[in-house]
N, C-alpha and C positions, 0 to 999 in steps of 0.2 A: 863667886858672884858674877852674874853676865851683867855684858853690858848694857847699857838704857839701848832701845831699837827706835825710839823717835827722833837721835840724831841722824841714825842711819836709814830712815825710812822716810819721817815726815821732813819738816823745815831745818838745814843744818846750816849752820854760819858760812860766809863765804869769806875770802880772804880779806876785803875790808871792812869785815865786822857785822854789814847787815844778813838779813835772814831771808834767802831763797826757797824758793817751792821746786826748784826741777833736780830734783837729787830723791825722788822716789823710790826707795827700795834700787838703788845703783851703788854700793860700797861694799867694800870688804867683800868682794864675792873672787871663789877660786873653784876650778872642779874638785867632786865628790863625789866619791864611790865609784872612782873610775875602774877598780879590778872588778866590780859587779858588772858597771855598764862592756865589759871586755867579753862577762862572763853571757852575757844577753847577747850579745853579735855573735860569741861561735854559738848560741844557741839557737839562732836564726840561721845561721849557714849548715847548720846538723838538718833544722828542719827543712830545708830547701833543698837538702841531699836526701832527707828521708821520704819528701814529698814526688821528687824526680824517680825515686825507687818506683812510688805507687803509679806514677803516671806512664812509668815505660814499661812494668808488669802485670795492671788491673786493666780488667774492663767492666765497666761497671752492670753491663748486660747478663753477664753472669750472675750478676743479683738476683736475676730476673728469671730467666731463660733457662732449659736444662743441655745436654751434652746428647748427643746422638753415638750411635755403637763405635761412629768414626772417630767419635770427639769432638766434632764440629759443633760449634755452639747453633741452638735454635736461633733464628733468623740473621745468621749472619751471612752478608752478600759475596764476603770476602771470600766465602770457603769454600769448601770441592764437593760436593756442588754446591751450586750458588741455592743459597738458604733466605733469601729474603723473602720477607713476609713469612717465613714458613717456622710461625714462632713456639706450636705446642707440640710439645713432646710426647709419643705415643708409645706405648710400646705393644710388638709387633704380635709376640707368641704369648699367649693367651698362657699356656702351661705353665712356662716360665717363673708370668708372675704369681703365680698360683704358688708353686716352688718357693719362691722366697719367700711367703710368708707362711710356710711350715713353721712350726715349731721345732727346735734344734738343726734345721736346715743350712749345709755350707754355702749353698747358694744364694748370692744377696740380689736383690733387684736391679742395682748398678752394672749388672754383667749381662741385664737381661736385654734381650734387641731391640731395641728403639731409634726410633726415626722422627723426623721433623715434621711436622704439616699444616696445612692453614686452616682448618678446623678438625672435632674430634669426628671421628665416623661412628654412623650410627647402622644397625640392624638391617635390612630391605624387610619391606610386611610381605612381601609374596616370594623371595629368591635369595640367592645369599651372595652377600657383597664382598670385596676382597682390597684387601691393604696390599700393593706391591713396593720392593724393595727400590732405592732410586734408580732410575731407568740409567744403566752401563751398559758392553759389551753388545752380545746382539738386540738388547732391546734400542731402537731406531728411534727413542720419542723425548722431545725435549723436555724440561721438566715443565716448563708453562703448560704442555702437553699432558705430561702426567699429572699435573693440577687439576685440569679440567674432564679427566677422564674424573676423578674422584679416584687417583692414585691405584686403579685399575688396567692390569693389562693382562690379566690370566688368559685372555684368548688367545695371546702373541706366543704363548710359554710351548717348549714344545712339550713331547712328551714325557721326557726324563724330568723336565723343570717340574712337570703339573702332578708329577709322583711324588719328590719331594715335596713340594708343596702342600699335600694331603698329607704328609708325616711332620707339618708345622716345622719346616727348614727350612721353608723359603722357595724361589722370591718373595711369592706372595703368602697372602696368610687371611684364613677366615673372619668377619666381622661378624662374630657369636654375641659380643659383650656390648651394651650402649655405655656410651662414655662423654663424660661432661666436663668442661672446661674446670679447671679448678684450681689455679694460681697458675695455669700455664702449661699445665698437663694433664693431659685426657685421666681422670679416674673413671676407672671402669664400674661397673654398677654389678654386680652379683646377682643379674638375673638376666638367666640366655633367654635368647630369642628361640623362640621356638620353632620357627618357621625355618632359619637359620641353621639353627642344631640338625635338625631332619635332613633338611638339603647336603647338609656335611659330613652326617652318619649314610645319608646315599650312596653320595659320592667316594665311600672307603675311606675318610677320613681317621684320626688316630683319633682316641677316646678327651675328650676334652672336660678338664676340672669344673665342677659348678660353684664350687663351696664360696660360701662367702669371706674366706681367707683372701682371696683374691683383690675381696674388693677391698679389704684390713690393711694390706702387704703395702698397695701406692698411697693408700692415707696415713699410714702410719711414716712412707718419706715423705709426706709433703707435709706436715706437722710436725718432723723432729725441730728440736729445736737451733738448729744451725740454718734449718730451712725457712723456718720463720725468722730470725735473724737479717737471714738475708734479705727477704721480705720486706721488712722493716727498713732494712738502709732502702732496696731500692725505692720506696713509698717517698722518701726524700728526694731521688732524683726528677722520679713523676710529677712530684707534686711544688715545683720549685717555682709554678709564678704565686702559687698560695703565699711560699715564703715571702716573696718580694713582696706581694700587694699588704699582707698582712706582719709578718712579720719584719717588714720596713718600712712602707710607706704609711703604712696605716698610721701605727706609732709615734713614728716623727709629725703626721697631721694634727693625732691628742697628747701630744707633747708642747708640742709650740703653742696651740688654742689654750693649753694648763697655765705657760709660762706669761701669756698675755694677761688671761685672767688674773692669775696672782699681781701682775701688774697693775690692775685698775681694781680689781675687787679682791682686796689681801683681807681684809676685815671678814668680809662673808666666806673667805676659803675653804678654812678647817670643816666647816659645815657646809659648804655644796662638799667637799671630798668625800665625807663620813656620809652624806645622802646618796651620793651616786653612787658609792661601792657598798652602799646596801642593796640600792635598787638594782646596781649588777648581779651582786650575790643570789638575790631570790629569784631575775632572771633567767641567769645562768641552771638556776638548780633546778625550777617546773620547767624550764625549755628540758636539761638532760632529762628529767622525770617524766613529760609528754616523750622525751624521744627513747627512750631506753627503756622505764620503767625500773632502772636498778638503784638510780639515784634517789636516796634520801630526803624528805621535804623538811630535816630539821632545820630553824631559823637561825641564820647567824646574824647578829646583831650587835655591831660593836656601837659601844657605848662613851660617851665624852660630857663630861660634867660643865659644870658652870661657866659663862665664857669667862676665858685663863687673858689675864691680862697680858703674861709676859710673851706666850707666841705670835699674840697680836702687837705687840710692840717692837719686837724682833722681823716679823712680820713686814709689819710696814719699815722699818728700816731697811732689810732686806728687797724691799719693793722700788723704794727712791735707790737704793745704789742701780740694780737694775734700768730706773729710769735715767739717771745720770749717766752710767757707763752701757752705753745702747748697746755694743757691742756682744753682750753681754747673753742677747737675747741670740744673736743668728749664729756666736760663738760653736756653738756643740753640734750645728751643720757641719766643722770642720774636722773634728772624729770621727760622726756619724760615717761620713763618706770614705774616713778612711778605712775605718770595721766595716763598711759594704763591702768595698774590694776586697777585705781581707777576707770576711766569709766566706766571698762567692771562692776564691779560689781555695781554704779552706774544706770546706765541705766539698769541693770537687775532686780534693786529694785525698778525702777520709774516704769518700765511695770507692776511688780506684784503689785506696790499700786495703780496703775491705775486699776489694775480690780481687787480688794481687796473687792470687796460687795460682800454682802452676798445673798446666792439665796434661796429667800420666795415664799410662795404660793401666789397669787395675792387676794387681797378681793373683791370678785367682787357680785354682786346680779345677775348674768345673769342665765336665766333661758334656760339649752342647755342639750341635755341629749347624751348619745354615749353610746356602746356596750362594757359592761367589758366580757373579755373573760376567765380573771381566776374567777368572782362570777359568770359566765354563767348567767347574764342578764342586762339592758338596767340601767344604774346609771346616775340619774339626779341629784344629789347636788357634786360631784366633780367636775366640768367641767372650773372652774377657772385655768390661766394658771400660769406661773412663770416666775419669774422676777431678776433680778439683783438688790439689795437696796443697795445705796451708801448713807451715815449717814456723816451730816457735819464733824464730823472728822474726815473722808477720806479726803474730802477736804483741811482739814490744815495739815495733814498729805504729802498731794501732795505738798502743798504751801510750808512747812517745807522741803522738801528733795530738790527744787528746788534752796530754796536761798542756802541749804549749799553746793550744785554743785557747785553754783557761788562762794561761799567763799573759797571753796575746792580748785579750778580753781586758784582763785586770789591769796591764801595762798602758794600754791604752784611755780606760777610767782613769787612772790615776794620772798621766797625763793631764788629760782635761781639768780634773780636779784642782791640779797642781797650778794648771793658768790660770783659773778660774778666784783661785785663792788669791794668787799674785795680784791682779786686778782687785780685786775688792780690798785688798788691803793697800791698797794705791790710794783708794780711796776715802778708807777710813783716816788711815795719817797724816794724810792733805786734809782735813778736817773737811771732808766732801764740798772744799769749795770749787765754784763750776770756773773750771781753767781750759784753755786749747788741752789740755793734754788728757782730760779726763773721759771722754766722749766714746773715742776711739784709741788712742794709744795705748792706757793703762793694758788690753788685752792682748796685744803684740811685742808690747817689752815686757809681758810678763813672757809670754810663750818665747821670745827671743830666751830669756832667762834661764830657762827650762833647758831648751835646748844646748845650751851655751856652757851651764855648771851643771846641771841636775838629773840629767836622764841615767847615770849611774845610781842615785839616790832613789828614782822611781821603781828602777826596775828592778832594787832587792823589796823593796816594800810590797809590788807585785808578786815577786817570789816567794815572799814569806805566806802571804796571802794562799796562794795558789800549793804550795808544801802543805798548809794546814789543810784547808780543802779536801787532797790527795789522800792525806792521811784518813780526817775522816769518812772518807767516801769510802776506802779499803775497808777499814773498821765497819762501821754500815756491812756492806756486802757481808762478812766474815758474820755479823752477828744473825745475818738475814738466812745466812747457808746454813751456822749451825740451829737456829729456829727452824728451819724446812726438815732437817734432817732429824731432829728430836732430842739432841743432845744438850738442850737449855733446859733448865729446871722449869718444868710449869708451876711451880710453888709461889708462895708473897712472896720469896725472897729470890728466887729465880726476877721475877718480874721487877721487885725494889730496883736490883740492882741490876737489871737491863735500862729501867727507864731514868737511873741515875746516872749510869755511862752516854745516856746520849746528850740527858741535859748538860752535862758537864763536860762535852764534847761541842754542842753549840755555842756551851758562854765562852771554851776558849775561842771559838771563830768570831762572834762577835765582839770580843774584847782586842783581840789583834783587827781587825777591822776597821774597829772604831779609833786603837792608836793610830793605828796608819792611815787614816783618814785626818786628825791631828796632824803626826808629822809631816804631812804634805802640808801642812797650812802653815807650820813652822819654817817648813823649810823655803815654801813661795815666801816670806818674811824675811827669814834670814838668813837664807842659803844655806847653811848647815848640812851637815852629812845627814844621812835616814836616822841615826841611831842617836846623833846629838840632839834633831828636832824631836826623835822620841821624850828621849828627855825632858825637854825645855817643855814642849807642848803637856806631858803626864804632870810636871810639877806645879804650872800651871791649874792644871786641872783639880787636880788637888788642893791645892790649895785654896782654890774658890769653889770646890762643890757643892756646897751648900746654895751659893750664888747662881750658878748657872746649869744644875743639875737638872731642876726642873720645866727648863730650856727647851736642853737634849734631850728629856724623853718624850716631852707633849711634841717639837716639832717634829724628831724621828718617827713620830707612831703619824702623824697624819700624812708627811712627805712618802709612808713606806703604804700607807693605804692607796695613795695617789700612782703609786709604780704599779700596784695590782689592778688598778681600775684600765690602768693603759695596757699592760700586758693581761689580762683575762678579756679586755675587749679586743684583743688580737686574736688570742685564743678560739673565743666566741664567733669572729666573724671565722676565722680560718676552716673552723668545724664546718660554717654554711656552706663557705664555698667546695670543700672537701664532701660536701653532702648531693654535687649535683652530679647530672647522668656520666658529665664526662670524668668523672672519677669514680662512679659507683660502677657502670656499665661498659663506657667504651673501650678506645685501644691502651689509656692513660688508668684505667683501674688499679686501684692502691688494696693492699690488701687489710690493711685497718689505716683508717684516720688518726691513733692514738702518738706516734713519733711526729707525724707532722706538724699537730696541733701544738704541744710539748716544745716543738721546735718554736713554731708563731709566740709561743706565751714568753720564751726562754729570750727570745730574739725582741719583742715586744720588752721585756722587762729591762738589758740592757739598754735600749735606746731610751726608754724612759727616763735611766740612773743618770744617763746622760745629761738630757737636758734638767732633770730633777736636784741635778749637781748646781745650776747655779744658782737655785735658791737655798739648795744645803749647806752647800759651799760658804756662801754669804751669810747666814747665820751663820756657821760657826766659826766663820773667820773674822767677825765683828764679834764674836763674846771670846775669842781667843787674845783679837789685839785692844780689846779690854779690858780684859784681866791682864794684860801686858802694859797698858796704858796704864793702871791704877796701881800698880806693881812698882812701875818704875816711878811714881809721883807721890808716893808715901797715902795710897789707898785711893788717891782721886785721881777719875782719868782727866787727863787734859786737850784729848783728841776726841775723845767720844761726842756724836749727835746730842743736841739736847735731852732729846726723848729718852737717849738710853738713861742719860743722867738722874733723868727723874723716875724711872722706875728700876734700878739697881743700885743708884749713887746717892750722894749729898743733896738733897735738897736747895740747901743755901747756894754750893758750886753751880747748881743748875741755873739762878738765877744770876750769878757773876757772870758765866759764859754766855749767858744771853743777854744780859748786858751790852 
């Protein structure tokens, strides 16, 4: 049998017998789940070793950029030669890539010779233009020079140079093929110039490929899917004031405007939330519909029945604690700002471990020869190109810094939660009388609290969270590969029981969620380890479900409508601003808007959880120390507000206590 929590929380006797108020939630407290909180610090010092990994071997340009025959990344200033500005990747001998994209061919594209430049070349209409290799040995021209020629110097070549040159070995090389910018690498078009062609069969040139393999060979690397991958993170780096303006400032502006609201207008909420996240809804879906045409115009239209007395009663209790404990309100600025810095340098460490390979010479047997201009003659055993090598411990490297965002993420929610609960249970026990202590302090000897006995306690409740998560998210994937691949039954029963494993995969996340959502309010109460305020809080629960069951689903379903109107209005703007020249056209073009958006929503819905928590929070920590209050009083609370009293309690009690 536990013990009563109103000696320990609310009014407890003092040594000469009368009954004090300053003993709020101060007793019987010792640390808990100190081998967990042990097991979270070397988990932070693993990821600040695994993060230092990706920042002394990525660069995140690589994302972007390709490698030239040297290995020099495209536009990098640092390297031999100097490559700035010189961002797309061309490559040189037309044959070549024709070769790679044979059928059954050993020669891969990556071996084939390419060079950097500040745009793609195009055909001459009257004469035939020439790519030169970068100006070494006796060419005298510096590369700003060679820039402005249009990477021309066939005139300077002497004799021997302008022979090979006609057998596509270099230096230079004919400009047969038009080629258009295309994630950063000239794709070539499979149709010569004709003018071009003539002038090259004149001049004794070697018979040059037309077929449209050629133009198959560079699009088929610029669409594998390692290449769009890459693609995809670097659209994150590019597009990083989107992130901030939308998927943080924005949020935190319709977060705080939400938590005001609820404070003055708690009555009308449920229904401004349920109108605006329709009017977003259909919004959002003719804007995709005008902008895409793929997007479907079905109506979604959630629906809420008669006004519900109890979440408006919950409601406005929730609203006066709020008013009472002010603090309450600008509280979840101080997470916020700590998951800002954790992000920014998060995702800065996910990019560089994403392109954290190492760049090798390729092993290749191809038998290709080209003009070196500092040994002044034709070298046929270098002509292997270079490559980016990703070594499976990149990969769990990546996997590793992924779940600890999410644990990061969650530890930090739960945190907030965790004060959040403390304070408002400050104040249900003191029977919300207006004291010096309630204003401001309840929310600093709560987080004093936290820190003091309980960050071991959060941070297995985060970890249970973030395990389950993992798990389903593997599962997912696994069920998604063997559906691609056809080895799922397409039958009813293939299907039955696809869409019962997920359901039954969500309720376990939702049910641990929701305990551990409980046991942080237990444990803000009464300090208790994770697994005892599991307890304490489930038995509770249980045993007044009938009472407060109808509670938790009508406020969860509007509180969880109110997180999507904030994060899909991030979404929403993030798409606009993702929509203008400087990210469609100029040097910042992203190559789809779908990761960054994804990002603004994802980043947008946390902050939301955030400030959403301290009206979550406060319901369920007033129908928690409710059912704890009626519990320990032989079914009548003796702390609860009147209001609660008279719509879950005694009637007659309601009218003693206000008395």
């Amino acid at each position: 049998m536990r013990g009563p929590l109103g000696a320990v929380i609310g009014r407890y006797p003092s040594s000469d017998g009368t009954t004090e108020l300053g003993g709020i939630i101060k007793h019987n407290r010792k640390c808990r789940d100190v081998a967990f909180l042990v097991v979270f610090i070397a988990f932070w010092v693993a990821m600040i070793v695994n993060s230092s990994f990706g920042f002394n071997q990525g660069n995140p340009l690589r994302l972007t950029y390709g490698l030239d025959y040297k290995g020099n990344l495209c536009g990098d200033k640092h390297a031999h030669p100097g490559l700035r500005k010189l961002e797309l990747k061309y490559w040189l001998n037309p044959n070549q890539v024709y070769q790679s994209g044979v059928k059954d061919s050993q020669f891969k594209l990556s071996n084939a010779r390419s060079i950097c430049l500040w745009d793609c070349p195009i055909p001459s209409d009257d004469s035939l233009n020439w790519v030169c290799d970068y100006p070494e040995g006796d060419i005298r021209l510096s590369m700003r020079d060679w820039i402005n020629r249009n990477y021309d110097y066939y005139e300077f070549l002497t004799p021997e140079m302008r022979n090979t040159s006609l057998q596509l070995q270099g230096p230079c090389y004919p400009v047969i093929f038009p080629s258009v910018n295309v994630y950063w690498s000239c794709q070539f078009i499979a149709r010569a110039s004709n003018t071009s062609l003539r002038h090259w069969q004149q001049m004794g040139g070697v018979n040059i490929n037309e077929d449209i393999v050629i133009d198959k060979s560079i699009h088929r690397s610029i669409n594998s899917r390692s290449s769009v991958l890459k693609r995809y993170m670097a659209d994150i780096g590019k597009s990083w004031p989107v992130l901030i303006v939308c998927g943080g400032l924005l949020p935190l502006f319709l977060s705080v405007i939400w938590l005001l609201m609820i404070r003055h207008f708690v009555a009308a909420m449920p229904w401004i939330t349920v109108a605006l996240f329709n009017i977003l809804i259909i919004t959002v879906t003719m804007f995709y519909y005008l902008k895409a045409g793929w997007i479907g115009n079905d109506a979604i239209s959630p629906i809420i029945g008669e006004h519900d007395p109890y979440i408006n009663v919950f409601g406005r209790v929730a609203a006066k604690v709020i008013g009472e404990v002010q603090a309450l309100i600008i509280f979840p600025v101080i997470p916020y700002a700590i998951l800002s810095i954790f992000y920014m340098f998060w995702i800065s460490a996910a990019l560089h471990l994403f392109s954290s390979g190492q760049v090798i010479k390729n092993n290749c047997n191809t038998n290709c020869c080209a003009y070196d201009l500092v040994a002044k003659k034709v070298n046929c055993d270098g002509c292997c190109g270079y490559s980016i090598h990703y070594t499976p411990h990149i990969a769990i490297a990546i996997f590793f810094h992924l779940f600890g965002g999410y644990w990061a993420t969650q530890f930090f929610i739960a945190c907030s939660s965790t004060m959040i609960a403390g304070s408002v249970a400050s104040y249900y026990w003191a029977r919300g009388e207006t004291s010096p202590e309630i204003p401001f302090l309840p929310v600093f000897a709560s987080m004093k609290r936290l820190i003091r006995y309980n960050l071991g306690s959060v941070a297995i409740g985060s970890l249970v969270v973030s395990f389950v998560e993992s798990i389903r998210f593997i599962l997912e994937s696994i069920r998604r590969k063997l559906k691609v691949s056809g080895t799922t039954s397409d039958g009813w029963f293939g299907r039955i029981g696809d869409h019962t494993s997920q359901g039954c995969l969500k309720c376990v996340e939702w049910t641990i969620k929701s305990v551990n959502r409980n046991a942080y309010i237990m444990i803000a109460i009464t300090g208790k380890s994770f697994f005892k305020a599991s307890e304490i809080a489930t038995e509770l629960i249980m045993n007044n479900i009938l009472r407060i069951g109808k509670v938790n689903v009508i406020g969860d379903v509007i509180l969880f409508l109110g997180k999507l109107c904030v994060s899909l209005s991030s979404a929403v703007f993030g798409f606009l601003m993702l929509d203008t020249y400087k990210y469609r056209a100029a040097h910042d073009k992203i190559s789809s808007p779908l990761l960054p958006v994804l990002i603004c929503w994802a980043l947008g819905y946390v902050v939301a959880t955030l400030f959403f928590a301290v009206v979550e929070m406060s319901i369920d920590t007033i129908i928690l120390s409710f059912c704890q209050d009626s519990e320990e009083h032989q079914g009548t609370a003796q702390y609860a507000p009147p209001l609660l009293i008279e719509t879950l309690g005694d009637p007659n009690e309601t009218q003693r206590l206000t008395q």
